[in-house]
VOMI-192234 format. One record per atom (N, C-alpha, C): atom name; residue number from 1; residue in three letters; x, y, z. Coordinates in steps of 0.1 Angstrom, whole numbers. Example, Ala and Ser with C-alpha at 12.3 -4.5 7.8 and 13.67 -1.06 7.14 Angstrom:
VOMI-192234
   name   resi   resn      c1      c2      c3
      N      1    ala     132     -57      78
     CA      1    ala     123     -45      78
      C      1    ala     132     -33      78
      N      2    ser     128     -22      71
     CA      2    ser     137     -11      71
      C      2    ser     129       0      79
end
This chain:
VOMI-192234
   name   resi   resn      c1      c2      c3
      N      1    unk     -82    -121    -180
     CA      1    unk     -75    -132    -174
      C      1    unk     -75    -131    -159
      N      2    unk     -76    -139    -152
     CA      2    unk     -81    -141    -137
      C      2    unk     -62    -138    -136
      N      3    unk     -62    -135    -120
     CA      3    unk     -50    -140    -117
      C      3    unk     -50    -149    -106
      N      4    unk     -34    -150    -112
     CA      4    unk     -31    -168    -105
      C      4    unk     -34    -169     -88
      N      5    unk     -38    -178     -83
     CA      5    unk     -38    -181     -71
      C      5    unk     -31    -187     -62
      N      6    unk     -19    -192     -69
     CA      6    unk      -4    -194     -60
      C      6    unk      -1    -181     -60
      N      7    unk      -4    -169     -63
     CA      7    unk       1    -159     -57
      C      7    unk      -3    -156     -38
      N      8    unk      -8    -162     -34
     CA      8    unk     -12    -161     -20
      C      8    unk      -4    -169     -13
      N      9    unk      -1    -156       0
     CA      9    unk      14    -159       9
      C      9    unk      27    -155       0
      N     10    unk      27    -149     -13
     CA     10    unk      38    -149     -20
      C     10    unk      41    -131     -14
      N     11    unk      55    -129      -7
     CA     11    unk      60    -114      -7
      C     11    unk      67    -108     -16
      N     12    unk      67     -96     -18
     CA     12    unk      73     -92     -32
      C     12    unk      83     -85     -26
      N     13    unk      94     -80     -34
     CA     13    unk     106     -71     -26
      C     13    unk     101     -62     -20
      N     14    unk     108     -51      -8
     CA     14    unk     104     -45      -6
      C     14    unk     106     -32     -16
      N     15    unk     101     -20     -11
     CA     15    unk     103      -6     -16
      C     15    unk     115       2     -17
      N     16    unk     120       6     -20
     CA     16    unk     132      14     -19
      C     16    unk     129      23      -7
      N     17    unk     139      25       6
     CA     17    unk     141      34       9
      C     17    unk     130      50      10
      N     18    unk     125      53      25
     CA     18    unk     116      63      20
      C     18    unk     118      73      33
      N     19    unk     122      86      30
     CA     19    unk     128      93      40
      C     19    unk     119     102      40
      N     20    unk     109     104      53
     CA     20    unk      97     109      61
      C     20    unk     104     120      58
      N     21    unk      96     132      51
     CA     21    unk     105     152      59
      C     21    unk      92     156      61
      N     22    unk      99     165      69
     CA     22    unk      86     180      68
      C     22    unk      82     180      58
      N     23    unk      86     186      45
     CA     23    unk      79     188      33
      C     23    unk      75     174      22
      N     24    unk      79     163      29
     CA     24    unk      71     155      20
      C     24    unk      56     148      32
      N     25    unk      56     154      43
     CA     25    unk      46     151      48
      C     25    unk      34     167      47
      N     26    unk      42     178      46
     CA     26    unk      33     186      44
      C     26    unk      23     186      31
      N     27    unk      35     185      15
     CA     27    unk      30     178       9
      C     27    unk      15     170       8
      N     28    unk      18     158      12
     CA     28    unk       5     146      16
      C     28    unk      -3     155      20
      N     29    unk       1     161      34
     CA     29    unk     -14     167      40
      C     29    unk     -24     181      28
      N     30    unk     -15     186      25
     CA     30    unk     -19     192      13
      C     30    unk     -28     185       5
      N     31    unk     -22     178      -4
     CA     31    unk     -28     168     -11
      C     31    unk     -44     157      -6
      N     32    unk     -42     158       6
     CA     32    unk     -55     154      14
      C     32    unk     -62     158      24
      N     33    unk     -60     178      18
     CA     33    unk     -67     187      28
      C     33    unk     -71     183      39
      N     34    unk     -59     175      48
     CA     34    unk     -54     178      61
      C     34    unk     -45     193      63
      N     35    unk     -47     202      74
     CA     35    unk     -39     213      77
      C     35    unk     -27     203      87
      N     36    unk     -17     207      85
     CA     36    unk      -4     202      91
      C     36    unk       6     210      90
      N     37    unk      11     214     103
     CA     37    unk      25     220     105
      C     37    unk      37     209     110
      N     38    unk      47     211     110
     CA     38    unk      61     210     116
      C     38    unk      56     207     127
      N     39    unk      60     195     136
     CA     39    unk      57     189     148
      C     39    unk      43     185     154
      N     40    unk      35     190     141
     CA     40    unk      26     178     145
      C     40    unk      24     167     144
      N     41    unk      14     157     149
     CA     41    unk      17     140     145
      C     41    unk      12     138     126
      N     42    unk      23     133     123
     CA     42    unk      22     128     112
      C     42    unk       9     119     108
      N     43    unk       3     128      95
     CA     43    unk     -12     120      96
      C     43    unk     -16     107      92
      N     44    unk     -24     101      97
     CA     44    unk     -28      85     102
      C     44    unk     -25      80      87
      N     45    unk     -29      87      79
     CA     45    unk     -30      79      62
      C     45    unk     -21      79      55
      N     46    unk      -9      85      62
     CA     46    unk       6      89      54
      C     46    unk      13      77      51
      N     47    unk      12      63      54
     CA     47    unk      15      52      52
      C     47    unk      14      48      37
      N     48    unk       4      52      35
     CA     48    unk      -6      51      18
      C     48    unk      10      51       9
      N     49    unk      13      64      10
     CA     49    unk      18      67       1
      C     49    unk      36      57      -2
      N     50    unk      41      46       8
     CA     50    unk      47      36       6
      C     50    unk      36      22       5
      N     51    unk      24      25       6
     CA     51    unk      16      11       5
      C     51    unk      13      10     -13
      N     52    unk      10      25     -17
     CA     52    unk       7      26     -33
      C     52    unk      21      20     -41
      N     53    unk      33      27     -37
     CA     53    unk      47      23     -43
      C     53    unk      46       5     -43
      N     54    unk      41       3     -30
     CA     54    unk      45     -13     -30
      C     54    unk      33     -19     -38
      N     55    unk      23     -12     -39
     CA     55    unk       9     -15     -48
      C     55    unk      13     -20     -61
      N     56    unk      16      -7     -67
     CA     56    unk      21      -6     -81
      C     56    unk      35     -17     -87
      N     57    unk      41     -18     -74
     CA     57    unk      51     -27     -81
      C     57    unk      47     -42     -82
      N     58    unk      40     -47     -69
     CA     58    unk      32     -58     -71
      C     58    unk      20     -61     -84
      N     59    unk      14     -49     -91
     CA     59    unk       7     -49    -102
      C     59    unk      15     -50    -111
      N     60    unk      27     -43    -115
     CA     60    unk      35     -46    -125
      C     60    unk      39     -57    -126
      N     61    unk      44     -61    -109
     CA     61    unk      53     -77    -113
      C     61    unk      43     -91    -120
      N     62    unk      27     -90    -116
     CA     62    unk      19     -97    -121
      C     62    unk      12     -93    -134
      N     63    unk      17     -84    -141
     CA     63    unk      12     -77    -150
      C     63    unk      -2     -73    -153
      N     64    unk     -13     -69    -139
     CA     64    unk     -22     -64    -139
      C     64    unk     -24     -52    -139
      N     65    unk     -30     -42    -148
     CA     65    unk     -30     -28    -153
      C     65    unk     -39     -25    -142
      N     66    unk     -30      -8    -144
     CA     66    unk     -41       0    -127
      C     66    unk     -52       2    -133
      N     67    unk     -59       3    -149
     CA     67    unk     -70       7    -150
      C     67    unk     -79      -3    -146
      N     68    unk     -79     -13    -146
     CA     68    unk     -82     -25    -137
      C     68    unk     -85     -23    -127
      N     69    unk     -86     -20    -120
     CA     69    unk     -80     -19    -102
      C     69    unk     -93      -7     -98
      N     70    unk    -101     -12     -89
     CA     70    unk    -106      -5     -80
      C     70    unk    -105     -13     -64
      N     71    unk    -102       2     -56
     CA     71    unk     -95      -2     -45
      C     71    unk    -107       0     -35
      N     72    unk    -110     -10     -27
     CA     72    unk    -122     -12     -21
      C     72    unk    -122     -12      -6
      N     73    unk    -108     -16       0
     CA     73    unk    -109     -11      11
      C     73    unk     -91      -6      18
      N     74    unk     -92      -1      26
     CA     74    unk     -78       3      33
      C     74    unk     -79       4      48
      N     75    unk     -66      -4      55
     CA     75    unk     -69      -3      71
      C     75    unk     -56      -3      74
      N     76    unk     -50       9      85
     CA     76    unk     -39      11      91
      C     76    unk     -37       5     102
      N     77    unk     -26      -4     108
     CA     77    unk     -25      -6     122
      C     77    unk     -14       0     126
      N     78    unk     -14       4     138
     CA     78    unk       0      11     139
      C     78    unk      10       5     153
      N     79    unk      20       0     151
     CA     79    unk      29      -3     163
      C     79    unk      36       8     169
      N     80    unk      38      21     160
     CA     80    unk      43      35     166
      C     80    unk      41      44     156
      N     81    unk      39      58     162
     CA     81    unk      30      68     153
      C     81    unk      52      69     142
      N     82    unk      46      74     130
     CA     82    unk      56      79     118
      C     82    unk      61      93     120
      N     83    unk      72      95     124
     CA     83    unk      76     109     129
      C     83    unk      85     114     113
      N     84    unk      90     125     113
     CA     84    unk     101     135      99
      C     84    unk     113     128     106
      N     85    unk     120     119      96
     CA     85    unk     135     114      98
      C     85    unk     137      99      96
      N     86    unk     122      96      99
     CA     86    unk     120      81      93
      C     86    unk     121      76      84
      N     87    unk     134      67      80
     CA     87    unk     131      58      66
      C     87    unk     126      47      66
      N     88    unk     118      49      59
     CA     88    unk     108      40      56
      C     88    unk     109      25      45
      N     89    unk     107      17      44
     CA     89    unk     100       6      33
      C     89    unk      88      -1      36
      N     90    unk      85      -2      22
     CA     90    unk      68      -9      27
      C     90    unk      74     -27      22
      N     91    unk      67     -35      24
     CA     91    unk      70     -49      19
      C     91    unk      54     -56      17
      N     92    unk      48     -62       3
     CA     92    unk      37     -64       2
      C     92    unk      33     -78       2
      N     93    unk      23     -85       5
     CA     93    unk      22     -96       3
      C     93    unk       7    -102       1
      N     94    unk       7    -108      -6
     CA     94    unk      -8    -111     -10
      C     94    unk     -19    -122       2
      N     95    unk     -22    -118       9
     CA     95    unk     -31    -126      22
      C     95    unk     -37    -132      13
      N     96    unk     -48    -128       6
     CA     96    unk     -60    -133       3
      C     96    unk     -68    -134     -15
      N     97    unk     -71    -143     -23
     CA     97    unk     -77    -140     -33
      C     97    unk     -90    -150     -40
      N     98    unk     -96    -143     -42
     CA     98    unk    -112    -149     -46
      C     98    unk    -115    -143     -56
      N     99    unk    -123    -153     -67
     CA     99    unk    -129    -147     -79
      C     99    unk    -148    -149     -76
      N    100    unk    -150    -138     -82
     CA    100    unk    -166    -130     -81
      C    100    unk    -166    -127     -89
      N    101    unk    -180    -138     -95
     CA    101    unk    -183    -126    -113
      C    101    unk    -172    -122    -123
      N    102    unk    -158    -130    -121
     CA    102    unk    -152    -132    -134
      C    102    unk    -141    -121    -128
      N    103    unk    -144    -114    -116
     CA    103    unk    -136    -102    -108
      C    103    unk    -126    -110    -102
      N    104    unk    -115    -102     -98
     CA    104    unk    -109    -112     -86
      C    104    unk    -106    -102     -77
      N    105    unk    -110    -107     -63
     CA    105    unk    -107    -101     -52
      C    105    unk     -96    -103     -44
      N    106    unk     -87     -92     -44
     CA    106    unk     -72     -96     -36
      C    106    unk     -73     -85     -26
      N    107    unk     -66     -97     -17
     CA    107    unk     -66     -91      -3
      C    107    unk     -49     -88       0
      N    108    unk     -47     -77       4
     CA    108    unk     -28     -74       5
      C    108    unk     -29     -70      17
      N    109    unk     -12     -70      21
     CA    109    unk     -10     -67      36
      C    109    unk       5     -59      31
      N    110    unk      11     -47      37
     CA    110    unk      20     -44      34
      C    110    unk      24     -39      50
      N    111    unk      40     -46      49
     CA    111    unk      46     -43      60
      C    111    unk      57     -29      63
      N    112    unk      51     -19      67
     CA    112    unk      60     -10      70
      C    112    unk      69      -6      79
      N    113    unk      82      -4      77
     CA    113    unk      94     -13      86
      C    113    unk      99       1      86
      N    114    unk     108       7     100
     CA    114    unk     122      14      94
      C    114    unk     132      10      94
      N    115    unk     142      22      94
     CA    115    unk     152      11      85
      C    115    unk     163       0     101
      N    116    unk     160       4     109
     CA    116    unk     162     -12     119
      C    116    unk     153     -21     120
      N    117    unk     142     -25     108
     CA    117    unk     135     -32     105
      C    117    unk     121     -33     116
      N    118    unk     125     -29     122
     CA    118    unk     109     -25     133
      C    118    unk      97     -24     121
      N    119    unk      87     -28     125
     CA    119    unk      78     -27     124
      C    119    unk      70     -18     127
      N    120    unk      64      -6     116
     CA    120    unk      57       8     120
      C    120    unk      44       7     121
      N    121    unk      42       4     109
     CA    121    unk      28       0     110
      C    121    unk      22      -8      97
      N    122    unk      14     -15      95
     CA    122    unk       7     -25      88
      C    122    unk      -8     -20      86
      N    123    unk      -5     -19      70
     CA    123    unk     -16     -18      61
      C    123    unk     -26     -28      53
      N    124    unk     -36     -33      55
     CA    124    unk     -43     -44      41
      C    124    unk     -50     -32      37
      N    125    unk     -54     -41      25
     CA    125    unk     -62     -35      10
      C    125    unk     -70     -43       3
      N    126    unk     -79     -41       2
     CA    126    unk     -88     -51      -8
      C    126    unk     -89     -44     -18
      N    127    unk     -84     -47     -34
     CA    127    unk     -83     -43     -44
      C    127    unk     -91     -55     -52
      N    128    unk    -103     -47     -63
     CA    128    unk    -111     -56     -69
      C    128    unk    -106     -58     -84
      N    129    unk     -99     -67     -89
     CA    129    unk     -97     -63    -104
      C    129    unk    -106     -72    -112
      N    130    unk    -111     -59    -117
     CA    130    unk    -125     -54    -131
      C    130    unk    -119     -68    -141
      N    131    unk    -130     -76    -144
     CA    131    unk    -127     -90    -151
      C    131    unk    -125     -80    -167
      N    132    unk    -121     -86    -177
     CA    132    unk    -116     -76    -189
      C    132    unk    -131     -78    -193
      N    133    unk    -136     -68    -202
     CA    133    unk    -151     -68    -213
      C    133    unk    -144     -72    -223
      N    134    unk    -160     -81    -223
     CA    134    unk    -166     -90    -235
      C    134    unk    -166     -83    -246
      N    135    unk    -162     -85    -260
     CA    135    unk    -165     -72    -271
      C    135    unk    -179     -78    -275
end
């Protein structure tokens, strides 16, 4: 089943709440064999990890399964680097969607805010969701 295309311009809640530490950024860097200490700058792709939360909720709320889902592109912009103490939410919204080959291609933007609503930095995503097989 294609998805709907009044979904575009539609924003979904934001994220709960997401409090930057040392060890959930050492963590990450771990996880993406970046080396990272305590007062270094927090690494460029750490955003991911409130853009996936806001991913997943946006797939659930349209009930598209992650096995579905290949993620085709990712772009960070940043209005100020993410320091340990930051709480975070991401906020998602659908820019863009096209069907190819029975595929549909969605284009997302998620807004990452702290919590005096500033604007941290802004992520899109082009996520391709796999049309279902024919038996």
């Amino acid at each position: 089943m294609a998805v709907d295309g009044s979904l575009v311009g539609r924003a979904f809640p934001p994220t709960r709440p997401y409090r930057v530490t040392d060890e959930k950024v050492r963590e990450f860097a771990a996880a993406t064999g970046v080396g990272w200490e305590s007062g270094d700058p927090v690494p460029a792709t750490f955003p991911i990890v409130l853009a996936f939360d806001a991913m997943n909720a946006f797939l659930d709320d349209v009930e598209v399964e992650l096995s579905r889902i290949v993620h085709g592109e990712q772009k960070f912009s940043y209005a100020r680097p993410i320091a340990p103490g930051d709480v975070l939410t991401a906020t998602l919204s659908v820019a863009s969607l096209r069907q190819i080959g029975g595929n549909d291609i969605i284009g997302t933007v998620s807004e990452i805010t702290d919590d005096s609503g500033a604007i941290v930095c802004t992520t899109s995503a082009t996520l391709v969701h796999r049309a279902a097989e024919v038996a």
